[in-house]
N, C-alpha and C positions, 0 to 999 in steps of 0.2 A: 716594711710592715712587721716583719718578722720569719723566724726561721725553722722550719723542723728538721730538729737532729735524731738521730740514731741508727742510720744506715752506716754501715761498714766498709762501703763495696761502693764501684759504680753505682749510678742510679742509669735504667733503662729505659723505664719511661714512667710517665707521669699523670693525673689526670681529673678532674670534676666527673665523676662517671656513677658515686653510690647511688641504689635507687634510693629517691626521695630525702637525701640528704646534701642539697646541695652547698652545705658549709663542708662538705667532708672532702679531702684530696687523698689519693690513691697515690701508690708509687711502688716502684719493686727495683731490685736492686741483684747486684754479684755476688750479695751476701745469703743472697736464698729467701730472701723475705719480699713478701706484699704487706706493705703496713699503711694502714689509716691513720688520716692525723687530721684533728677539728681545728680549722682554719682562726678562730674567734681566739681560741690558747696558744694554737701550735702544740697544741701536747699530742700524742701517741695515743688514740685510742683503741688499735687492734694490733698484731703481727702473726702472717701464717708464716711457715714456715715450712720448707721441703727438706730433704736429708742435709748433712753438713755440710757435703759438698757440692752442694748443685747452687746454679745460677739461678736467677729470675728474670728473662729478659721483655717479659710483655705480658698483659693480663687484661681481664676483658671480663663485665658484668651479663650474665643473663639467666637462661632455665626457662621452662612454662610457666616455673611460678615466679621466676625472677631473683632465685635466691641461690644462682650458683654463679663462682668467682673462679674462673678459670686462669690457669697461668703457663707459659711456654717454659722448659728450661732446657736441660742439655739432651736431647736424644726422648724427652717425653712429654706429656701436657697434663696437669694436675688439676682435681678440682674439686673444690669445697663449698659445701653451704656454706657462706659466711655470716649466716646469722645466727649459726654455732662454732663456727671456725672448726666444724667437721669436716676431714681430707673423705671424698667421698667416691673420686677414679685414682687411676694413676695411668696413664697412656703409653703405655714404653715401648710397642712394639711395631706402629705405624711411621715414628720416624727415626732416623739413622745420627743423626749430628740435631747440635741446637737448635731447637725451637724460637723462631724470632719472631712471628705473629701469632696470637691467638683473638679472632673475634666473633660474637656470635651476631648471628642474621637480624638484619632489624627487622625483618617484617615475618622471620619465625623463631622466635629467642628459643624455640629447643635446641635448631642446627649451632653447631660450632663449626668453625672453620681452625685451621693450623697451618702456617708456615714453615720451609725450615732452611735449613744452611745445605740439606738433603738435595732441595729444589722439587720436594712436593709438597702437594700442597690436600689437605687432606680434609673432607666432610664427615661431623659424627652426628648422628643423633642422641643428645643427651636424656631424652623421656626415661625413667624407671632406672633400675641399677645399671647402670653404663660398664660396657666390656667391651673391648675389640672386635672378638670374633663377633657379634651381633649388632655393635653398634656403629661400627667403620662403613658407609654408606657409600662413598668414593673417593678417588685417587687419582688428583691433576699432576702432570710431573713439568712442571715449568724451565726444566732441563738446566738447569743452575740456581745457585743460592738466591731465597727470595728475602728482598730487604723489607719491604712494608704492600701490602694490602689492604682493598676496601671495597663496598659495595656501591653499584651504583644501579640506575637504571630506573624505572618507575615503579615495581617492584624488588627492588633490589637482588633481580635475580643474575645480574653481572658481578663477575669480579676484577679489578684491576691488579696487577702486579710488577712490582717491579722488585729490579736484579742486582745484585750487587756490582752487576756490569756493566748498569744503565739500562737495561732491554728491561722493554714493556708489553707483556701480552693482556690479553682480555677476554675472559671466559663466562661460559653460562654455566654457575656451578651445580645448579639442578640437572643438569646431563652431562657434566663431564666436559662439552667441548670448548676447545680454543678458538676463536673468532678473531680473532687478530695479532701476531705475533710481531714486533717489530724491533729487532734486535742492531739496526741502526738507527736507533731513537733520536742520539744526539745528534749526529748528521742532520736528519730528516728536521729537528727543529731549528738547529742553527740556520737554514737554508729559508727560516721562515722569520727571520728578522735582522735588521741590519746590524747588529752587536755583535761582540767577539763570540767566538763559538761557544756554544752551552756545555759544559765539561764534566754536568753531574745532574742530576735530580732529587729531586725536598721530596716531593709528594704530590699528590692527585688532589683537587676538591671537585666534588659534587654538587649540583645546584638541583634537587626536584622538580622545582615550579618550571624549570627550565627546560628541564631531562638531558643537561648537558653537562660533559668533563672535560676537566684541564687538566691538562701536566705541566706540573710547577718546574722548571728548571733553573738552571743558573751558570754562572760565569763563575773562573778562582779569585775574581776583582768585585766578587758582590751583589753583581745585578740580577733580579730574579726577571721572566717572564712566563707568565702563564698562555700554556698553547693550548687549544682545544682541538679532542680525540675526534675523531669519526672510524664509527664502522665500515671504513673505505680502505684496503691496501692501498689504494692508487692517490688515495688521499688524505690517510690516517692522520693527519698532526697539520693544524691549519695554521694561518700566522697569529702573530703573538695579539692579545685583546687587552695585557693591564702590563706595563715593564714597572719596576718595583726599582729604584736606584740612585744612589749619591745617598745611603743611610750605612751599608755595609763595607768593610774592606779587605773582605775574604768573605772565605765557602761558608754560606748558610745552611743549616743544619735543620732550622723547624719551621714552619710556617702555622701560623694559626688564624683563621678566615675569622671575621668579626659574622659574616653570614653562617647563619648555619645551611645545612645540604636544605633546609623548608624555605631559603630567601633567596633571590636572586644575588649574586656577586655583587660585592660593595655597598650592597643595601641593608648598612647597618649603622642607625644615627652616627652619620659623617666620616665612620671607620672602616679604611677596607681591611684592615688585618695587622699582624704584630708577626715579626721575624728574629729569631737569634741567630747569632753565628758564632763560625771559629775566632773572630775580634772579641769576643767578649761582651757584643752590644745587643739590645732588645730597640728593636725599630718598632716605630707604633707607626702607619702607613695610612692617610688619610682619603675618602673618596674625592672627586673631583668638585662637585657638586658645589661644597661644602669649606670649601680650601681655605674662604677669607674667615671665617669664623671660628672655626676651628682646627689650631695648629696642631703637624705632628708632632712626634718629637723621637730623639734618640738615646740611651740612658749612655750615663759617662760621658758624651760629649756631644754640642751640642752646634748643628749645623746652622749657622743665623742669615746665610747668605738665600738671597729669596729668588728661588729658579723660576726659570722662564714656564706657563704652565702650555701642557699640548694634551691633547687629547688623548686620555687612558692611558696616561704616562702617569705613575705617582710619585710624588715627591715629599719627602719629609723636609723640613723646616730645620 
């Protein structure tokens, strides 16, 4: 459909997240910028911008009023009104190494939350002129580098986290404590379906309606399965509920739920979700339901052999 140019640098991530603009795509980048681009032109509508040499590796919409654009970079976490593109903190002394999450609470858009390469994990309260010494609320230390984050829970008073070494803890970030720490993740889900061993992890998704999580994992031959969490040591990581396979041919990288965290999994006209990977392909992943009606499909190449269907097993076309 078309392409936005003007990043420099890696791109770190990406996203539909403006308030009330939903033509508008976010993205940040190695080059130090968060820029906005209108989907309808592809043109560049905004770019902030941190010192020269700083990276951007994650950014995240919130504030009380909703008008603050937070972003992670190397060792601090920046944030502007964006609907003046005024820099309005600069966080530099709560984390030690790159910043690799920033997101604020969905159910109190003052709190932020920060990840880091540190392996803490850090609550501010953004209200009024934001400073460290007054507004650093607490200090989780995930005891190694944290790769991605998110809320879960009925209030989203949970956090998930995982490591750049596959370990997965799970905290109540309103008091600081760890609830479940499991730093033989892949073991514990390998062991929870008959497939080659799981040798990394995508990401978590979240269902409300359900008040249940998954951990998305995967194989280096492609195949994802989502396992779901319980608040049990003795039982933390259940067997697999959706295996995801015969679309990729190596390690995937993103997963995006066609459900949002307000629908139950897979209930989303006939889509359960789309996945990229290190092959170069975007898998579009269909629900069961729905299989003879509507095919999946895979970009670049295209699978025509028609697999045998089983139950919560999905297959692309």
């Amino acid at each position: 459909m078309g392409e936005c140019k003007g990043h420099e640098g890696t791109i770190h991530e990406i996203s539909f997240s403006v308030p009330s603009s939903p033509q508008v795509i976010c993205s940040c980048s190695s080059d130090g910028t968060v820029r906005a681009w209108d989907t309808r032109n592809f043109k560049q509508i905004s770019a902030l911008r941190g010192s020269a040499s700083q990276e951007m590796f994650t950014f995240s919409f919130g504030g009380s009023n909703g008008n603050l654009l937070a972003a992670g970079s190397n060792a601090q976490v920046l944030l502007w009104d964006w609907r003046n593109s005024k820099q309005v903190a600069c966080l530099e002394e709560s984390h030690m190494d790159d910043v690799t999450q920033v997101k604020f609470a969905p159910n109190q858009q003052s709190k932020l939350i920060s990840a880091a390469v540190d392996g803490l994990v850090c609550v501010f309260d953004t209200d009024g002129d934001i400073d460290e010494d007054s507004h650093l609320l607490s200090v989780m230390n995930a005891e190694t580098s944290v790769a991605k984050m998110g809320f879960f829970g009925n209030m989203y008073q949970k956090l998930w986290c995982l490591t750049h070494i596959e370990t997965l803890s799970v905290w109540d970030w309103n008091d600081g404590s760890r609830e479940l720490n499991l730093e033989d993740a892949r073991s514990l889900a390998t062991d929870k379906w008959n497939l080659d061993h799981v040798d990394y992890f995508v990401d978590c998704h979240y269902s409300l309606p359900d008040d249940r999580l998954w951990l998305i994992g995967g194989t280096s031959a492609g195949t994802l399965g989502y396992f779901p969490v319980r608040n049990d040591p003795a039982g933390a990581i259940g067997s697999a509920e959706a295996i995801l396979e015969g679309g990729h041919t190596g390690v995937v990288r993103t997963v995006y739920p066609a459900a949002g965290t307000h629908e139950s999994l897979g209930q989303s006209r006939g889509i359960f979700g789309w996945t990229g990977g290190e092959d170069g392909r975007l898998c579009c992943w269909r629900s069961d339901e729905i299989a003879e009606i509507n095919k999946s499909w895979i970009s670049s190449s295209l699978v025509s052999k028609l697999q045998k269907k089983t139950k919560s097993r999905h297959q692309p076309y």
